[in-house]
C-alpha positions in Angstrom: 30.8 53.1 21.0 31.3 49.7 21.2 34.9 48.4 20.4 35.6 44.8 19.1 39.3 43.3 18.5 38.5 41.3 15.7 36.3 40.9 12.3 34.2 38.2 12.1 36.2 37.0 9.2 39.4 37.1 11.8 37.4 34.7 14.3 36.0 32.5 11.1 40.2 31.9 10.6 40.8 31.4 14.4 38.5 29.0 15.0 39.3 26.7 11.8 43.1 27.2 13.4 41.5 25.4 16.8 40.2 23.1 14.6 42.8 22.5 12.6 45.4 22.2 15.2 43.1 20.1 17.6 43.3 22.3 20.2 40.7 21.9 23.4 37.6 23.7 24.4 35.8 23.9 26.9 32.0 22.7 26.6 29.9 25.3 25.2 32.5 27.0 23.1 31.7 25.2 19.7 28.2 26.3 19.9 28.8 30.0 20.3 28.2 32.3 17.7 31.0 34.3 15.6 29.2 37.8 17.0 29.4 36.4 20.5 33.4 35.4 19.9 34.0 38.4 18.5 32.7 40.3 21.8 34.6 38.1 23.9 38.1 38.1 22.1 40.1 41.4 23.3 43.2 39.7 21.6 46.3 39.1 23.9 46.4 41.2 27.1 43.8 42.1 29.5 41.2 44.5 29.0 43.0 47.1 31.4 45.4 48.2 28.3 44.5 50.1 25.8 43.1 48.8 22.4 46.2 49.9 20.9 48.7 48.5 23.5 47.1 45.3 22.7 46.9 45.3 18.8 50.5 45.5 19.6 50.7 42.7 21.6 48.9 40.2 20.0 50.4 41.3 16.7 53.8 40.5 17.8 52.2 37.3 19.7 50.0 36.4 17.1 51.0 32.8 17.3 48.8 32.6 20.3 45.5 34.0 18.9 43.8 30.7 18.8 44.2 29.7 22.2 43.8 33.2 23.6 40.3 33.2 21.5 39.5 29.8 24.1 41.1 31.6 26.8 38.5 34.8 26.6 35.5 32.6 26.0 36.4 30.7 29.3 36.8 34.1 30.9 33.1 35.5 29.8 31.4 32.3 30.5 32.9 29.7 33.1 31.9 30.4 36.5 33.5 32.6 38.7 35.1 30.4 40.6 39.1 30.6 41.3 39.0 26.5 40.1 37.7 27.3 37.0 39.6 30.1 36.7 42.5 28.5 37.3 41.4 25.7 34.6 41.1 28.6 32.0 44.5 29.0 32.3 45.6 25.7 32.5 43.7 25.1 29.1 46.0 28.0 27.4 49.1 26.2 28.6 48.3 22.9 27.5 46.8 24.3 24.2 49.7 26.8 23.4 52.0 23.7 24.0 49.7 21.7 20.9 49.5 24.3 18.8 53.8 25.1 19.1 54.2 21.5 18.8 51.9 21.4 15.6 52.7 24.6 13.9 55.9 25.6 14.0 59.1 23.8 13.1 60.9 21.3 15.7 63.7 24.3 16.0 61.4 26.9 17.1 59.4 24.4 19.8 61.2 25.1 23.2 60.9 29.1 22.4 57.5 29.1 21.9 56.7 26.4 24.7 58.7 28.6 27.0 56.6 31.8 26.2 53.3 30.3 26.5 54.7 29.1 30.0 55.1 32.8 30.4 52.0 34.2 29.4 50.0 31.4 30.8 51.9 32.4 34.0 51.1 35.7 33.8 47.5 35.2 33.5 47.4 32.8 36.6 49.3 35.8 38.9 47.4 38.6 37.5 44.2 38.0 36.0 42.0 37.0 38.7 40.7 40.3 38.8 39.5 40.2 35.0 38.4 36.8 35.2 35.8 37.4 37.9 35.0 40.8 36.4 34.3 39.5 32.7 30.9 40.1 32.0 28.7 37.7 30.1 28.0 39.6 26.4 25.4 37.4 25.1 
């Protein structure tokens, strides 16, 4: 059996988020399907942990949804290519940064800046791995 993070209704709400906070995409994004989002999106964390590690995590990350929606679309279907890899992650960054900036209240901006450095980070040092072993679910 098949297992998929999110409803379709959940992807419906994070892609009018992406919208809404203007965040980037990558060419080809826009056009995909919500049954091809939902079978990229895994939520936050890699597809190593367990579904129910990582219902935790991107329940208590949850701000970071709509970029980590991008970020597994870039992972299925940019080339395998460390560059392009490398841009995937670079895209979370920049977009985590415009949706903290947009979103949440001028107090709370450093926090969240600072852990979408992090988990940015974290994808750039470990998830090379994953990125060239996504597979295309067309």
């Amino acid at each position: 059996m098949s297992y998929y993070f999110a409803s379709v209704e959940h992807i419906e709400t994070l892609k009018e988020e992406i919208a809404q906070y203007k965040l980037k995409t990558p060419p080809g994004f826009d056009g995909t399907g919500m049954q091809t989002l939902r079978r990229c999106y895994n939520g936050i964390g890699p597809d190593a942990w367990s579904n129910r590690f990582r219902q935790f995590t991107t329940k208590i990350l949850r701000a970071f949804e709509p970029e980590a929606l991008i970020h597994d679309w870039e992972y299925t279907f940019m080339p395998k290519t460390y560059k392009a890899f490398t841009a995937a992650n670079f895209r979370f960054l920049v977009n985590g940064i415009l949706y903290s900036y947009k979103a949440w209240p001028k107090s709370a901006f450093l926090r969240q800046c600072g852990r979408c450095v992090v988990l940015a980070l974290l994808c750039q040092l470990f998830g090379w791995r994953g990125y060239r072993e996504a597979v295309n679910v067309k």
